[in-house]
N, C-alpha and C positions, 0 to 999 in steps of 0.2 A: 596516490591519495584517493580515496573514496569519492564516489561523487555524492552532492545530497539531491534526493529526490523526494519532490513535492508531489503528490495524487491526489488530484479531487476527487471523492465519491459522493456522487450525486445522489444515490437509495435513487430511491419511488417519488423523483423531485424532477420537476420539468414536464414539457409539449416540445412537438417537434420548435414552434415558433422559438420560445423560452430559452429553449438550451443552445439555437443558435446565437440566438443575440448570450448568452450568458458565454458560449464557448468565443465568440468573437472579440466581449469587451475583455476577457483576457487574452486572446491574441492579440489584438490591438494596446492593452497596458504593457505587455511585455516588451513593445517593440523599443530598443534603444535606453532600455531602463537599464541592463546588465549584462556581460560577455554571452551568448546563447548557449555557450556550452558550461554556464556557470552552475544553473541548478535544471537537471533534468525534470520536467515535465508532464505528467501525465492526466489526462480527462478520462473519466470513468464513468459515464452519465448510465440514463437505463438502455436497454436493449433496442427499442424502436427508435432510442435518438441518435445511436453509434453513426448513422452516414451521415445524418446533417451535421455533425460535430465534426468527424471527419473532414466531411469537405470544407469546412469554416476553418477549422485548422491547415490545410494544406499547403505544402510548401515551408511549414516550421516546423520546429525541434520538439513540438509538441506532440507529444505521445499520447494514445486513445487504447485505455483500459476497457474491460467490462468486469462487472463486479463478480459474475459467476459462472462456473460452465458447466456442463455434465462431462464423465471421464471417457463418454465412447464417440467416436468418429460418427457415428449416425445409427437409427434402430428405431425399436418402436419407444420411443420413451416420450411420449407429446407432452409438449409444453415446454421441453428443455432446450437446450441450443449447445453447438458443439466447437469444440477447438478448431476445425476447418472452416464452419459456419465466421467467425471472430476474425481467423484471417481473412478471409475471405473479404470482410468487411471493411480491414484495413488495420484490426488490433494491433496492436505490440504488447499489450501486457495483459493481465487477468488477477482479481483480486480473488485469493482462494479462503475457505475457512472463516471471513468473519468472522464477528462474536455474533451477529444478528441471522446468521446465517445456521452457526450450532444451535441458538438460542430457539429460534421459532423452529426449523427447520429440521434439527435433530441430528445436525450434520456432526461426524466423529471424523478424530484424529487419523484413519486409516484411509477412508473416505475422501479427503481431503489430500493425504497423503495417494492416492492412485490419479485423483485430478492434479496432481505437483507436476507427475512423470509423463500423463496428459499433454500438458502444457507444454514442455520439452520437448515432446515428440514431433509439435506444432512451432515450436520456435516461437510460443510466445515465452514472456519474461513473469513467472509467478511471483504475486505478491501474497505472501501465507501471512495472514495473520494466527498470533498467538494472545493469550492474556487469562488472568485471573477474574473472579468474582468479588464483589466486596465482602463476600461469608469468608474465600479463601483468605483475599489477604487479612481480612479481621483473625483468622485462625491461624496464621503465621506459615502457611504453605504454600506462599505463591512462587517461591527456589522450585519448588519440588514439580507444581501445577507447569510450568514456564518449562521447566527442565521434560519432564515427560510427551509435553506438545510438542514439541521442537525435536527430540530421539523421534516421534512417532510420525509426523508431517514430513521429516528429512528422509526418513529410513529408504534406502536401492538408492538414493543419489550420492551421484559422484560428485566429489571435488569438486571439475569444471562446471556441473551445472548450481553447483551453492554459489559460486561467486558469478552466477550470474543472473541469481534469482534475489531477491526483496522479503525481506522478515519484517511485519508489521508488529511491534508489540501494542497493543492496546488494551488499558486496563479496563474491563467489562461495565463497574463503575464510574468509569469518567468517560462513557459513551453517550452523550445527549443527555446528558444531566447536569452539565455546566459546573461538575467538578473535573480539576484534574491532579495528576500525578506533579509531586513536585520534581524540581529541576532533578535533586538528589536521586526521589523514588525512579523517577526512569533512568537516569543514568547507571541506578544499578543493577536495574534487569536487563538492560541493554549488555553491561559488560558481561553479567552473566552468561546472557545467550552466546555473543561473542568468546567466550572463554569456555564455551560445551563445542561451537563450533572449531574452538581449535584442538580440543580433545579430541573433536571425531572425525578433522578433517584435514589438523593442520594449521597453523601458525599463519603459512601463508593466505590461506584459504578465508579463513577468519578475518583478518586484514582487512580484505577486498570485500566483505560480503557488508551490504547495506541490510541497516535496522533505523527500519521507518519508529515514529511514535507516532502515535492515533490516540485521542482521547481528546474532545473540548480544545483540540489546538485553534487559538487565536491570534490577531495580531498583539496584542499585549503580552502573551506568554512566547508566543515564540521564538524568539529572540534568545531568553534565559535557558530554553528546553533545547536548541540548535548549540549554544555553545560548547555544553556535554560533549566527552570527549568520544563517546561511541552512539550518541543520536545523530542519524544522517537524513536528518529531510522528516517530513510528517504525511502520512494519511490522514488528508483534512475532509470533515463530515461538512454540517452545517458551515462553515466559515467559503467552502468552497462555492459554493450555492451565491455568495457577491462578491464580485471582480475586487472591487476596491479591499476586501479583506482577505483575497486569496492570494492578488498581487501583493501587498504589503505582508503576507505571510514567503511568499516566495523571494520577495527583497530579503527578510530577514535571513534566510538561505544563504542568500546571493554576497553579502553583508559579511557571512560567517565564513566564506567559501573567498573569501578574497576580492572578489572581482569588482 
């Protein structure tokens, strides 16, 4: 069975102060709430708060993202930070491709795709996100926008490393805009994805691979959006930012997941 995984991404939100007391009151709400290996965990705060988060975390099943990295080991590239920099740190994961990331940043599908194999190379765990525009989906091409991000973000990976990497779908629209996809709309880009990854990689492969949803998840929707038979877990923006609604988004996982 899949596990569901819950990632907070923090953006451009927090102080060093801030993020520990934010990474602690969910340390501390997790504790004795539910099985610890019920809903996998991840903090994704900004780049200067990754050690204090770290060490507020230590000693739990909580896992420490960063939201971006550059694709080379080290050079002249300033300002950027690198997949050994991240371990180094104490990463376990990396959130690749945003939509905020193509959107301001200009980042493409190929691009995104060499920091995937990056990541791999480092043992971290990539989270790719994919998703549509509201021009797309108004235009009736979000199959085709979903299907081409996903051929082109996966493209040189192997099998083992798909089922062991994170597919964020989130729809560009229901990012900080306090709309979201309904139960329906995401359940059916998720099997979509899932049904290209078993095109391209395999039945089994497909099976195991986690598909986060991102978009305005809260505790009120989550619940409906988690019981979907191929949403495993959410990339939480805004709601992850207070304990009380990231822990009751993480229950609802936990809820869904048995434990």
């Amino acid at each position: 069975m899949r596990p569901y995984v819950v990632a907070g991404n923090w953006k451009l939100n927090t102080d060093v102060k801030s993020a520990a007391e934010l990474a602690m009151g969910i340390r501390d709400g997790m504790q004795g709430r539910h099985r610890d290996d019920a809903v996998r965990v991840v903090l994704c705060p900004p780049y200067p708060m990754l050690g204090v988060v770290r060490d507020a975390i230590a000693g739990t099943v909580i896992g420490l993202g960063a939201q971006n990295m550059y694709p080379e080991d080290s050079g002249a590239y300033t300002g950027e930070v690198s997949a050994p920099m991240l371990r180094s740190v104490g990463c376990t994961h990396v959130i690749l491709g945003h939509s905020e990331r193509r959107q301001y940043f200009n980042e493409r599908d190929a691009f995104i795709n060499k920091k995937a194999h990056q990541a791999f190379a480092h043992d971290l765990v990539p989270i790719v996100c994919v998703g549509e525009t509201l021009e797309q989906r108004e235009a009736g091409v979000t199959s085709s926008v979903i299907d081409i991000q996903v051929r082109q973000c996966l493209a040189g990976l192997t099998a083992e490393q798909v089922r062991r990497m994170i597919i964020a779908y989130e729809p560009v629209w229901a990012i900080g805009t306090g709309r979201t996809a309904t139960p329906g709309q995401a359940q059916e880009v998720h099997a979509a994805i899932r049904a290209l990854a078993a095109e391209l990689y395999g039945d089994e492969t497909a099976d195991a691979l986690v598909i986060q949803y991102g978009g305005s998840v809260k505790p009120d929707n989550a619940a409906d959006l988690f019981m979907q038979e191929d949403v495993d877990g959410g990339l939480i923006g805004g709601a992850s930012l207070k304990p009380d609604q990231f822990l009751a988004i993480i229950a609802a996982a936990a809820e869904r997941s048995g434990s």
